[in-house]
Structures are given as structure tokens and as C-alpha cells.
Kinemage of the C-alpha trace (Angstrom):
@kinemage 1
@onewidth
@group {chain A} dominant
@subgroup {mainchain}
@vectorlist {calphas} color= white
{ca unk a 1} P 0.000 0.000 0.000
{ca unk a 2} L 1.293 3.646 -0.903
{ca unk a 3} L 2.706 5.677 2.032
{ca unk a 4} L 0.910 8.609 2.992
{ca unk a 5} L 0.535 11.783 5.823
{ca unk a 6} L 0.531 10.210 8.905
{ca unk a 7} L 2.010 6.980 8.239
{ca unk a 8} L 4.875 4.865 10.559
{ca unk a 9} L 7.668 4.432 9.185
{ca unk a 10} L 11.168 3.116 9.779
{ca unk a 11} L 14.469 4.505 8.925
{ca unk a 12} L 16.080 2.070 6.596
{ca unk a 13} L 19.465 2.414 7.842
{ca unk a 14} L 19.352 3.700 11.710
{ca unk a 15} L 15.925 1.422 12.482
{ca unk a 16} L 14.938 4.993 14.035
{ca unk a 17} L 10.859 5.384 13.943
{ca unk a 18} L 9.424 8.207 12.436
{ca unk a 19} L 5.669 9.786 11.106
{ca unk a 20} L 5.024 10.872 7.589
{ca unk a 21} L 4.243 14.998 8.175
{ca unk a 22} L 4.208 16.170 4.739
{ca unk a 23} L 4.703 14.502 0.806
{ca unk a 24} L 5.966 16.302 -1.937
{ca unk a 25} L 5.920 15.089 -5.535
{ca unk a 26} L 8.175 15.758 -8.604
{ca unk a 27} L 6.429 16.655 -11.687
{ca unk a 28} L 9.087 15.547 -13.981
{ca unk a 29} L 9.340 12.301 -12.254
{ca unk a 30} L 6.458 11.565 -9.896
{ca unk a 31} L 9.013 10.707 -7.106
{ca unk a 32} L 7.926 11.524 -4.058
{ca unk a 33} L 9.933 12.905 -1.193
{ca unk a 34} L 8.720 12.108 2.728
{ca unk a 35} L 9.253 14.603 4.891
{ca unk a 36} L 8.872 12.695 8.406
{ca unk a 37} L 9.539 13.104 12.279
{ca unk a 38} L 11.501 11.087 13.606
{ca unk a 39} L 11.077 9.830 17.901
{ca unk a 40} L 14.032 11.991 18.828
{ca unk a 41} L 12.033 15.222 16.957
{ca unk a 42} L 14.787 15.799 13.773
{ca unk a 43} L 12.717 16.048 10.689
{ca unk a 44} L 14.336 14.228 7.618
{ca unk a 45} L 13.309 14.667 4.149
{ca unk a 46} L 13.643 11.134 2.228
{ca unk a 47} L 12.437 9.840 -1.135
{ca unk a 48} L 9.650 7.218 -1.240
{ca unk a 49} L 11.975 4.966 -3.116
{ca unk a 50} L 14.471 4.234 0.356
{ca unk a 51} L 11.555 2.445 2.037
{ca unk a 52} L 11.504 -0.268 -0.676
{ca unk a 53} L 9.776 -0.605 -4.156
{ca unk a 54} L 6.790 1.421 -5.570
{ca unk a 55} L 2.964 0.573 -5.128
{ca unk a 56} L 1.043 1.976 -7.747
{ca unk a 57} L -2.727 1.847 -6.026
């Protein structure tokens, strides 16, 4: 299922957990970037594509 606002996520290196705050999307490419929260409060911006492959619903 596509990521979105609000969702859990996991850092794919550190493990850290984190909440989906805001998505942005790329025109050009329709790559999305995550901007999430992390636990420890630093916000991280991170494309879609480091938490694994693409759903398309």
C-alpha cells in the first residue's frame, strides 16, 4: 500500500521510527519525497523509493 501523511515508518538504515508529516511530488518524475519526524524530533526529508519498491494503487 502507498505511504501517505501520517504513516509509521522506519528509517532504513538507523531502524529509528518516524511519522510521515508532509509529501511532496516531482512533476518531472512523480518521485515523491517524505518529509517525516523522527522519535528523537529531527525532521528528515527522504524519497519514497528508500523504504523499498513502488505501489502503484
Amino acid at each position: 500500500m502507498r505511504l501517505k501523511t501520517g504513516d509509521c515508518v522506519e528509517h532504513p538504515q538507523t531502524k529509528k521510527k518516524g511519522y510521515i508529516i508532509q509529501i511532496f511530488q516531482n512533476p518531472a518524475c512523480f518521485i515523491r519525497t517524505l518529509v517525516i519526524r523522527w522519535e528523537d524530533g529531527e525532521i528528515e526529508e527522504l524519497e519514497e523509493l528508500e523504504f523499498g519498491p513502488l505501489d502503484d494503487e
